[in-house]
N, C-alpha and C positions, 0 to 999 in steps of 0.2 A: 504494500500500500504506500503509496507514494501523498504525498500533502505539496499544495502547490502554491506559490509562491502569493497569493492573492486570499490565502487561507481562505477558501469559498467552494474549494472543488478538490475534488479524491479520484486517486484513477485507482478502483479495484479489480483485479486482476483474478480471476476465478476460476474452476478447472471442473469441467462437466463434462463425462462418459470420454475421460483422455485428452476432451480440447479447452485449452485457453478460452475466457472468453472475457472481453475489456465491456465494464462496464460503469460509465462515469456518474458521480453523484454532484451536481452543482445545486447549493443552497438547498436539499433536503430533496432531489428533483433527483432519478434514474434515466440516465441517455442507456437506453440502450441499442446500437445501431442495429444488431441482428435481430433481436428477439421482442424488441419494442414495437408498439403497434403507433402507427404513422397518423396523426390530426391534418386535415383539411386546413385549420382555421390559422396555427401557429406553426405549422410542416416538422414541428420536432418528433420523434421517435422514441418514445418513452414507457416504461413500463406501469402505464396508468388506467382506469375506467376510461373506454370511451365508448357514446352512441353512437350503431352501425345506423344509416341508413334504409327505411322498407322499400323505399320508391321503385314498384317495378319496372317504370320505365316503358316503354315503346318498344317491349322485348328486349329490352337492355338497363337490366337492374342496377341503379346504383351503388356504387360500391366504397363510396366516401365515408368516413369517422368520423367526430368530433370529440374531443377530449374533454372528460368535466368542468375544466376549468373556463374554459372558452367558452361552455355553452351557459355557462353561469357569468360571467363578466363580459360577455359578446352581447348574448342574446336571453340571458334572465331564463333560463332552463335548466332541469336539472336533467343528468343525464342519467342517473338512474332509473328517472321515473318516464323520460323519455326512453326509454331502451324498451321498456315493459309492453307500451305501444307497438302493434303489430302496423299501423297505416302510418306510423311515425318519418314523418320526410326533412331532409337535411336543410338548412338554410340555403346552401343552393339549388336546391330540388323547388325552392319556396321563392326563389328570386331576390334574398333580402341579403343573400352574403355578405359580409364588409372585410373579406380579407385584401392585401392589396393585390392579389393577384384577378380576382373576379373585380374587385374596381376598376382595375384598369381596364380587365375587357369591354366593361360596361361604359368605358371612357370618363371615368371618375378616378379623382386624386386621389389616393392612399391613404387611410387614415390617421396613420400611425397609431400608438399607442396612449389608447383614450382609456384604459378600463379605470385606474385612479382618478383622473379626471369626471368621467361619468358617476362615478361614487359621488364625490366631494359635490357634484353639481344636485346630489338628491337624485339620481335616476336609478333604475335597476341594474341597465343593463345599456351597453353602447348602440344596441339599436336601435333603444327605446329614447336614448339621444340623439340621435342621427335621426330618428321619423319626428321629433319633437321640433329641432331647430329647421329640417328640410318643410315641416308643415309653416313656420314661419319665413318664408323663402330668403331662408340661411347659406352660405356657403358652409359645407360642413365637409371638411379635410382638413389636414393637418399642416398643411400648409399655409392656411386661413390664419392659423396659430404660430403657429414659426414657419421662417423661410425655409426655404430648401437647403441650405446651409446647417442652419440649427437641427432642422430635422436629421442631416446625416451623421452631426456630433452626436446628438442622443443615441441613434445605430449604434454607433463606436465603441460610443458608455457602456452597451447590454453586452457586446462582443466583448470586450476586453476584460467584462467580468464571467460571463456563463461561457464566452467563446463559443455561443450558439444562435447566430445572427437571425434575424426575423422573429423574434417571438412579440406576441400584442397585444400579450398578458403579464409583460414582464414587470413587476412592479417599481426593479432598478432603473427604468428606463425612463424615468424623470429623477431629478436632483433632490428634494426633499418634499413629503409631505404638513404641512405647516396650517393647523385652526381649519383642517377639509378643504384648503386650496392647495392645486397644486402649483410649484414654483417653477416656474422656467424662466428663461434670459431671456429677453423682451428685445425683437431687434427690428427697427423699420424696415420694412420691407419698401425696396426701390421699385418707384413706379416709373415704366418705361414710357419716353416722351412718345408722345402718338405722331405718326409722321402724318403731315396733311396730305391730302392730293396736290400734287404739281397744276401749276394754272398752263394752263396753255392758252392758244392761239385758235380763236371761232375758225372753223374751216369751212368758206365762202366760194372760194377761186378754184375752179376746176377746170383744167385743158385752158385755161386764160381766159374763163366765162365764169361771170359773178349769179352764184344764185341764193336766196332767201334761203336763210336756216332750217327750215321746213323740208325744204325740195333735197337738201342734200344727201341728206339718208338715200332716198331714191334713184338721185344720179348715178351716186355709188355703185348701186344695186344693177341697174343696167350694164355701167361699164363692167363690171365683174362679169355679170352671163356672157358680155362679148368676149374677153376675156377669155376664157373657159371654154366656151362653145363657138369661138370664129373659126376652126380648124373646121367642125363636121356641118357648119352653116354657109362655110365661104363666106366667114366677115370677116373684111383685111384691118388692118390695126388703125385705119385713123377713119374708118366707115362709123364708128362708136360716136366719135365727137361731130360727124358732119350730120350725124340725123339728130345729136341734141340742137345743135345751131338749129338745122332744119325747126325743129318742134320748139324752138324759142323763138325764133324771125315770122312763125306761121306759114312758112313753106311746107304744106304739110304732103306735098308728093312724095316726095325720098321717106316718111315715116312711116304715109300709109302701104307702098309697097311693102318696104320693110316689115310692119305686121300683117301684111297679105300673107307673105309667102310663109311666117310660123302658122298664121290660121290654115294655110293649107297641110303643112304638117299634119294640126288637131284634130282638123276635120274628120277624118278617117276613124280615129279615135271617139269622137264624138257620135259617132253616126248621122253625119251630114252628107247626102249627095258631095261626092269628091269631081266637081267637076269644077272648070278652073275659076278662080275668086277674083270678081275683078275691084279697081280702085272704083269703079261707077255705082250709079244707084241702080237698083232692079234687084230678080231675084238670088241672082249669084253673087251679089252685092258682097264685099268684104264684112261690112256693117249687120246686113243680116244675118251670117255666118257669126257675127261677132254675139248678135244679140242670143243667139239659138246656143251659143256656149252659153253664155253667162246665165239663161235660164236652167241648163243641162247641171251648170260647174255649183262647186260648194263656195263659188265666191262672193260677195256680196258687198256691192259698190256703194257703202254706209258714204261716202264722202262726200256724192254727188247723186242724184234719180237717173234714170235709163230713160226716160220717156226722151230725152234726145235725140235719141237712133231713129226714131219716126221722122225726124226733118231729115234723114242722109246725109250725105257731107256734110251740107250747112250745118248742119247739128254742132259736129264735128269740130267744124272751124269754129266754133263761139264759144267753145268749152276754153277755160285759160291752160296757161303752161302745166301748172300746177295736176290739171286732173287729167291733161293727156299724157302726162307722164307717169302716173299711178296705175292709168289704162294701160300704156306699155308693158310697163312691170308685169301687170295680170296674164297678159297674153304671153312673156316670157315663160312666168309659173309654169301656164298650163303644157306649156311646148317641151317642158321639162319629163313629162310623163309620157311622150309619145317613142317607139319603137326605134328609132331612128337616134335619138340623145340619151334613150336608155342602155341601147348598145355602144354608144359613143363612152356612154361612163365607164359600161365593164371593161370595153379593152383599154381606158387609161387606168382603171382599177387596177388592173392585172399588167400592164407596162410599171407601172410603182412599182406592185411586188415582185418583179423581176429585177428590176434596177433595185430592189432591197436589198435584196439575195445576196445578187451581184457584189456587192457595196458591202455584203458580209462576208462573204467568201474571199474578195477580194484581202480584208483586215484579217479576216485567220490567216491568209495565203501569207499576209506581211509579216504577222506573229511568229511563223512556225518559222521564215527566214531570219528575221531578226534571232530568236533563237537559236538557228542553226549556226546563223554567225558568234553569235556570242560562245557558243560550244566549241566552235574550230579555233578561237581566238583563245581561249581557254585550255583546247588540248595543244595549240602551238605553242602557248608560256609556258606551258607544263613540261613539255619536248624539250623546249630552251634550258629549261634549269636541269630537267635530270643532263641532258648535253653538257652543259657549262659543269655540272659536280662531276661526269663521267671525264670530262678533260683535265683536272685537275686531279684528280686520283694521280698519287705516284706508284703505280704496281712494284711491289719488289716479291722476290720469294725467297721463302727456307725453306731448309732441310733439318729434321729434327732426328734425335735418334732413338730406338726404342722404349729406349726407356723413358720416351718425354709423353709418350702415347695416350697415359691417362690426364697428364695435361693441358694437352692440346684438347682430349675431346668435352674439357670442362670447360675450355674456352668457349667451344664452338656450341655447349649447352645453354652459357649464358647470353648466349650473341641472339639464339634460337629463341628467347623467352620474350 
């Protein structure tokens, strides 16, 4: 029996059917690592009562402990009299856990060790703390209480006396108890300066045309579809900005083709006679087609009434910038779902993750060289020294005579070792 330097802790040393078996006593407490039965609550290993859990489970019985002590300064239970309970379920079968390791799954702070605290505050039990101050909408962690600092000094304190880190029932693990308050170092906690948002600059000016803060969201929105979609639409790169001028100056030729030819896309999709849409009024009217979607489409033009479309063009032309660019937009949407751009997607879908690949194969390809250099660079220094020690050796030889026999071979015994 050994006595350790903190006069707190015994290592007994015991011998059961031939084997050794170490088994520690700190502050009146049995660690036993083999033969101790393992708590949930505090993770130590000790040869004490604990209640098994019944909770069948979903075909998969629980199989967690809780040691007396825990379940009496955790959660105000006794574990005797919960054991006797055949439907008896664990605090985490129950959802009210508070060790840190179910806190944190639960994205909550660690308590640390509240069971003195909970006492001295009048409560039973730390849960019955923790549902008390959480029904007052409390922060309740231990961090709320001391910083992250203090809290790892107190760690420290429990280790450097039981050397059995994590316990949350450890009574050592505040500094004194003093009149049912418990005393700890009291230290402000830094509040981190909040960084404002960055101001910026309204963004007005696009392609070197001013539009109203409203409209720009929108612009955006356009140029990005061309963007994106000029490749399988045949739109060349400066086509984007001569049909916003168009739809700013009222030139609305260059616009309405332009939505002609996605309406004919849609149409098909739609179930419209697909025969060809002209910029005129009549039946194959682009306008008509337009208005036979928008009845058809889940879209719904809150900004402005449809009763326009009934005057054709002219309709058209009297709508401001603002709602035939909205219009645009819509007709983009829809062209987005038709057979033709949804194929356009997958094979840039599937050009990315080839160029992925690529672009990984490529970096293992570089790794496994870079390594191989480092290897050749390393068996060539290696080459160099045993070289440079092999040219410096002076060889000489003896001749020994019989009688040196057994001395020589005690030489070459210890050379061997």
């Amino acid at each position: 029996m050994e006595i350790g330097s903190s006069s707190v802790q015994l290592n007994v040393n015991e011998v059961v059917n031939g084997q050794k078996l170490k088994v520690r006593a700190v502050r009146k407490r049995n660690y036993d690592h083999e033969n101790g039965t393992t708590c949930h609550q505090c993770r130590q290993k000790r040869n004490v009562f604990c209640a098994a859990c019944k909770n069948p489970g979903a075909g998969k019985p629980c199989i967690l402990k809780f040691c007396h002590m825990c379940l009496k300064n955790r959660y105000g239970e006794i574990a005797q009299e919960v054991d006797l309970l055949i439907d008896w379920m664990c605090p985490k079968c129950r959802g009210i856990c508070n060790c840190s390791i179910c806190m944190k799954r639960r994205g909550q702070q660690p308590t640390g060790h509240l069971a003195c605290k909970s006492k001295a505050r009048g409560f039973n039990s730390v849960s019955e703390m923790l549902c008390k101050e959480s029904s007052e909408g409390l922060e309740l962690n231990n961090a709320a209480d001391l910083p992250i600092k203090e809290h790892s000094l107190e760690k420290e304190l429990v280790a450097s006396l039981s050397e059995e880190p994590g316990e949350e029932n450890s009574s050592a693990a505040t500094n004194t108890l003093k009149d049912g308050h418990v005393t700890t170092k009291k230290v402000k906690r830094e509040i981190k300066e909040e960084i404002p948002f960055p101001t910026g600059i309204d963004m007005k000016t696009i392609l070197d045309m001013e539009f109203t803060q409203e409209d720009v969201g929108n612009v955006l929105q356009f140029l990005e579809f061309c963007r994106v979609f000029g490749k399988a639409l045949d739109i060349k790169k400066e086509d984007a900005g001569a049909i916003l001028r168009a739809l700013r100056s009222g030139q609305n030729t260059l616009v309405v083709e332009f939505q002609s030819k996605l309406l004919n896309l849609i149409s098909p999709d739609s179930e419209i006679e697909s025969s060809p849409i002209t910029t005129s009024n009549g039946n194959n009217s682009w306008l008509k087609v337009l208005e036979e979607l928008i009845i058809a489409s889940n879209h719904v033009l809150k900004e402005f009434p449809v009763d326009w479309l009934k005057k054709g063009n002219s309709g058209y032309d009297d709508l401001d910038f603002s709602r035939k660019l909205i219009l645009l937009n819509v007709i983009c949407d829809e062209a987005l779902g038709t057979p033709k751009l949804r194929k356009y997607i997958d094979e840039q879908n599937g050009i990315f993750t080839e160029e992925k690949k690529a672009a990984k194969t490529k970096v293992a390809e570089a790794k496994e060289k870079e390594r191989s250099l480092k290897q050749k660079l390393k068996d060539e220094k290696a080459k160099a020294i045993r070289d440079e020690d092999a040219s410096e050796v002076d060889e000489k030889w003896f001749a020994y005579a019989p009688e040196q026999k057994e001395e020589v071979s005690k030489y070459i015994s210890s050379r061997r070792q």
